[in-house]
N, C-alpha and C positions, 0 to 999 in steps of 0.2 A: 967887181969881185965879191962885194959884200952878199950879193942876191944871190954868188955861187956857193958860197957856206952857209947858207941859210936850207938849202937842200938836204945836207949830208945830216945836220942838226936833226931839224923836223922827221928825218928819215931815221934816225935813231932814236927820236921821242917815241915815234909810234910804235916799237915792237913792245915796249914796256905796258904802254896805252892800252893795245890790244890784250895785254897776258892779264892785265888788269880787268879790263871787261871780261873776258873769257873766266874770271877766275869768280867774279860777280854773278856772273849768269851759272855758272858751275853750284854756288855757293848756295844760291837762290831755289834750282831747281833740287838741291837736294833739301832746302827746307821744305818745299813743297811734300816732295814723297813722305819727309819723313810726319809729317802734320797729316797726311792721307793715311800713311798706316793706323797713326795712333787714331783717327777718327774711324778706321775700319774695325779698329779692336773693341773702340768703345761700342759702334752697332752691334756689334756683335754679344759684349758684355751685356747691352743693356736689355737685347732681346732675351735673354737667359733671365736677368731678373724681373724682366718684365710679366716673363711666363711661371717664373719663380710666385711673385703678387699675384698674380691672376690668379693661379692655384690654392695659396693662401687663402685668398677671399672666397675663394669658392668651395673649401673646404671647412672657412668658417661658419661661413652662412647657409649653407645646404645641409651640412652634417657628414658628405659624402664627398670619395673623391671621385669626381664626375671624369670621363673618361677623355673626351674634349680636353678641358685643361691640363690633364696628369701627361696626356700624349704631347703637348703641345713644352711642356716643364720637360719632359723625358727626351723629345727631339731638343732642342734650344741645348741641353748638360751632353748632350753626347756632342752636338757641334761645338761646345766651347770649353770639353775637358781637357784641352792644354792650355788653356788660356787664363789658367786661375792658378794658385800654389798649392797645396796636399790637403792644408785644413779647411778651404772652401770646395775640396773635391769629397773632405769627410763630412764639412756639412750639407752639401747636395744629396748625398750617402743616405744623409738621414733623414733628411726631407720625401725622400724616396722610399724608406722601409717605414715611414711613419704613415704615407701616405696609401704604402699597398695594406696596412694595417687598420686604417682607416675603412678601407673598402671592404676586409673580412667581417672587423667591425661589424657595420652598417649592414651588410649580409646577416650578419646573427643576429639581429634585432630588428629589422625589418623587411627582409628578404624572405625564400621562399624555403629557407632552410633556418627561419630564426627560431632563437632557444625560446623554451614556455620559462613562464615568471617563477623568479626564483632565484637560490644566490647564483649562480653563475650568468641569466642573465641582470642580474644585480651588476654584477665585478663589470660587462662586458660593456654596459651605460657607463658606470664608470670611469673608466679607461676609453669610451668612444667622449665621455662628456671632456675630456682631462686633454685629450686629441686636438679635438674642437677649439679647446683655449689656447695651445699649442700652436695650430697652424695659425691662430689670430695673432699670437704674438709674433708669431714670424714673420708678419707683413711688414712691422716695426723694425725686428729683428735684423731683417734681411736688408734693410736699407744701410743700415747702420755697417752690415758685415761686408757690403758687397761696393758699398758706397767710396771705399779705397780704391776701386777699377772702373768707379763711373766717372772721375773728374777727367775733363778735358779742360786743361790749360793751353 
């Protein structure tokens, strides 16, 4: 008889057994998703600041905002304007109207409609030189501001 209640036992251990694995592999697979999402938001974040530097640097060193990088900063803030909070959507803002001011800029002083010497084009070096040092700093800048939405732990 002993062999006969060693059945009903074993047969009662496993429902537990089973809810237990099921609840393990349950538990499991939603750390996976949720490690997936947070590593999809970071590509996503990091493409935006990627093209955010790129633009920087090429607005540092050029003088101009080259059309290539600005389009490539402008696609990147439209795909990941919900993904940031209001004051990285007003500092994108500005990176943008500093950058289309940049290219007026650089039109008036070297282009085919630039101003002859003088104070206004005096003010417009100026203000294109002050730009310059501006989008340099934002290389720095932007690591520091954006660098809350890069960590992946």
């Amino acid at each position: 008889m002993g062999g006969c209640q060693l059945v009903p036992v074993l047969s009662a251990a496993l429902t537990p057994a089973i809810a237990i694995l099921a609840a393990t592999i349950a538990y499991q697979q939603w750390r996976t998703n949720h490690n997936k999402l947070r590593l999809d938001l970071y590509d996503r974040r990091f493409t935006l600041y990627s093209a955010l530097a790129d633009l920087c640097i090429s607005v540092a060193s050029s003088g101009r905002a080259d059309v290539t990088p600005l389009d490539r900063f402008l696609e990147a803030r439209h795909k990941t304007q919900f993904l940031f909070d209001s004051r990285v959507a007003e500092y994108l803002e500005t990176v943008r109207k500093k950058a289309y001011r940049m290219r007026y800029l650089h039109d008036r002083l070297d282009g085919s409609s630039a101003l002859p010497v003088g104070d206004d084009r005096t003010k417009a070096a100026e203000e294109h030189s002050d730009l310059m040092k501006w989008f340099g700093d934002q290389y720095v800048e932007s690591r520091s501001f954006l660098g809350r939405y890069l960590v992946f732990e």
